[in-house]
C-alpha positions in Angstrom: 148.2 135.4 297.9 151.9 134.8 299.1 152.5 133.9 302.8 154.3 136.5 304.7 157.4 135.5 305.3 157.4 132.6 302.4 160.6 132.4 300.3 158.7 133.8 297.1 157.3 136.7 299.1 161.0 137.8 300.3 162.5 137.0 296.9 159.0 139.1 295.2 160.0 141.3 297.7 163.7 141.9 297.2 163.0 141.6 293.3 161.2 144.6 293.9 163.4 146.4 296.5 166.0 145.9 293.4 164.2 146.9 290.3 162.8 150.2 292.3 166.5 152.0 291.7 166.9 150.6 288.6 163.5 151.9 287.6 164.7 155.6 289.3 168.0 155.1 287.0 166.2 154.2 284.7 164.0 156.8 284.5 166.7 159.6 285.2 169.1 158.3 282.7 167.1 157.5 279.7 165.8 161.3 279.0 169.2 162.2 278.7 170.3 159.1 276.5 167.9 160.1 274.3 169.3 163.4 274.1 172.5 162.2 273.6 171.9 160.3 270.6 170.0 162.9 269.1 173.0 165.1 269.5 175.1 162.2 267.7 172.9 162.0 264.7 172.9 166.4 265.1 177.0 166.2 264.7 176.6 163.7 261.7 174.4 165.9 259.8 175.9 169.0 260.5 179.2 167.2 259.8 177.8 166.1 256.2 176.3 170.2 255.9 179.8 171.7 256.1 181.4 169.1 253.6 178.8 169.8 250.9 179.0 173.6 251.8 182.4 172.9 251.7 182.5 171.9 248.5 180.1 174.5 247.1 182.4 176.9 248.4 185.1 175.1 247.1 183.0 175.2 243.5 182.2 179.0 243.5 186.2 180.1 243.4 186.1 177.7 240.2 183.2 179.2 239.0 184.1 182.8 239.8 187.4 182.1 238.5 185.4 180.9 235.3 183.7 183.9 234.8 186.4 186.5 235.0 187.8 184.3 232.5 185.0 184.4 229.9 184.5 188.4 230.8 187.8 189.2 230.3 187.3 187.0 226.8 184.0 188.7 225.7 184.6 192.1 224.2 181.8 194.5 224.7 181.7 194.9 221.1 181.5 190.9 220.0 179.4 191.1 217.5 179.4 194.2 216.0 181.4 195.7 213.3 185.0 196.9 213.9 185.5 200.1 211.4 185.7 203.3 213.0 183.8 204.6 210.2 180.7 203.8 208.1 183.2 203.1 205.1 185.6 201.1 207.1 182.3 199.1 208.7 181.0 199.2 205.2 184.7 197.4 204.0 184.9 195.0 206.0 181.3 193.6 206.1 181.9 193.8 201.5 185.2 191.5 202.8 183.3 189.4 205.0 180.1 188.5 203.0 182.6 187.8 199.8 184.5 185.5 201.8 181.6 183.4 203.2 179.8 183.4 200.1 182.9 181.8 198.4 183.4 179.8 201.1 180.0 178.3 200.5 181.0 177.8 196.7 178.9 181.1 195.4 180.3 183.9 192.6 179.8 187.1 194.1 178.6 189.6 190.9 178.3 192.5 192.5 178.1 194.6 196.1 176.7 197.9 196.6 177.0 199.9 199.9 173.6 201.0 201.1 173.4 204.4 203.2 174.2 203.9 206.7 172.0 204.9 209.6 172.6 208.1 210.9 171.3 208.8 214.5 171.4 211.5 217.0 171.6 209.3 220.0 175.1 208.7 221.3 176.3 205.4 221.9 173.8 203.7 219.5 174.6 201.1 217.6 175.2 202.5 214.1 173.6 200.1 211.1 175.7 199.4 208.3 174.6 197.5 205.0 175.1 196.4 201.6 173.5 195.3 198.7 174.9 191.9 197.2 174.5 190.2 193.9 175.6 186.6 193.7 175.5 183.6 191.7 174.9 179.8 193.3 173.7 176.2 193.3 170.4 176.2 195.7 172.7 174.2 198.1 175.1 177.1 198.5 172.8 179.6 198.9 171.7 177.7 201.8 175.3 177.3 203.1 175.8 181.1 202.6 172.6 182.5 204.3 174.0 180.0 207.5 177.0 181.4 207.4 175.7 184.8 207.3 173.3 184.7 210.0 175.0 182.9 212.7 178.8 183.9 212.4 180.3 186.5 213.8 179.7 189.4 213.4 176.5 189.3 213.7 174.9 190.2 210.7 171.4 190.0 209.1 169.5 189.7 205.9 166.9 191.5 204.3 165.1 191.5 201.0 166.4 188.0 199.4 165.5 187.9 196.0 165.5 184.5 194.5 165.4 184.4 190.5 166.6 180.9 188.0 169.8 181.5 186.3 169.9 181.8 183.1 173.1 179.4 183.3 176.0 180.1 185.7 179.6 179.7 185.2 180.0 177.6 188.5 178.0 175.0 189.3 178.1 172.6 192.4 177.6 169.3 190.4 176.9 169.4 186.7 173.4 170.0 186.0 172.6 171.6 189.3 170.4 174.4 188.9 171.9 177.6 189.8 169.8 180.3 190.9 170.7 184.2 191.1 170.4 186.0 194.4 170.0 189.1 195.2 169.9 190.2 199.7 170.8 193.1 200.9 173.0 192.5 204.6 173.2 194.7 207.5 175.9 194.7 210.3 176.1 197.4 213.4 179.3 198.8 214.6 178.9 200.9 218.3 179.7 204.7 218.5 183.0 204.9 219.9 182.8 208.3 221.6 185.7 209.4 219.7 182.8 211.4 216.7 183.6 208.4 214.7 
């Protein structure tokens, strides 16, 4: 094809002569160029890991923090009755249902403390209830049974008897219907490991 000895042989030939160590360099070098950015981009997301466990970290002292603040809030008794005794459970469950059914706009007739649970088992929650009679628009019964059932403590209610009024003395609006009620309502106070 080319002439030995032709000017486009010797420059083929030198082109050549020049590209072979450039090829070798080439050929050396690029493995570990390769390597070396896969390092980079290594660093950058290993960089980006610590900041974000970093900040997790940073989080969890909050968080514990947090929760040694809402355990040292929460009583192991929320939501259980106070009194060291069935009558002093029994008084201040009377005091708390009167209050909530008057806050809902009811007359409370009458309450009756029902017999308290006895059980053998230590540290069993001891159940506590009464027998209540009271007089309201349908409106503030509903009131009162939500206020019953999701204050604090937490108390429940059994056997609601629902009868017409034969014609309250307090009445929501005039002319609103006012039906007697009869429940009875249970609370439990926790053995206290004193005999109480």
């Amino acid at each position: 094809m080319f002439e030995r000895g032709s000017p486009v042989s010797r420059t083929l030939a030198l082109a050549i002569l020049a590209a072979l160590p450039l090829l070798a360099v080439q050929g050396a070098v690029a493995p570990y160029a390769e390597r070396y950015r896969q390092n980079r981009e290594a660093i950058v997301q290993a960089t980006q890991l610590v900041a974000r466990y970093q900040s997790l970290a940073d989080r969890r002292v909050g968080l514990e923090a947090e929760i040694a603040r809402l355990d040292a809030a929460e009583s192991p008794d929320a939501g259980y009755l106070e009194g060291a005794s069935d009558a002093l459970a029994a008084a201040e469950l009377q005091d708390l249902v009167e209050t909530m059914v008057e806050t809902a706009g009811g007359q409370v007739v009458s309450v009756q403390t029902l017999p308290s649970s006895s059980t053998e088992q230590e540290e069993a929650p001891f159940r506590t209830g009464l027998q209540v009679r009271f007089a309201a628009a349908v409106d503030q019964l509903a009131n009162a049974l939500y206020a019953l059932e999701t204050g604090e403590p937490f108390l429940f209610v059994d056997r609601l008897d629902v009868s017409k009024s034969g014609g309250g003395k307090r009445e929501a609006e005039p002319g609103a219907p006012t039906v007697d009620v009869r429940l009875d309502v249970f609370g439990y106070r926790m053995w206290r490991g004193d005999g109480s």
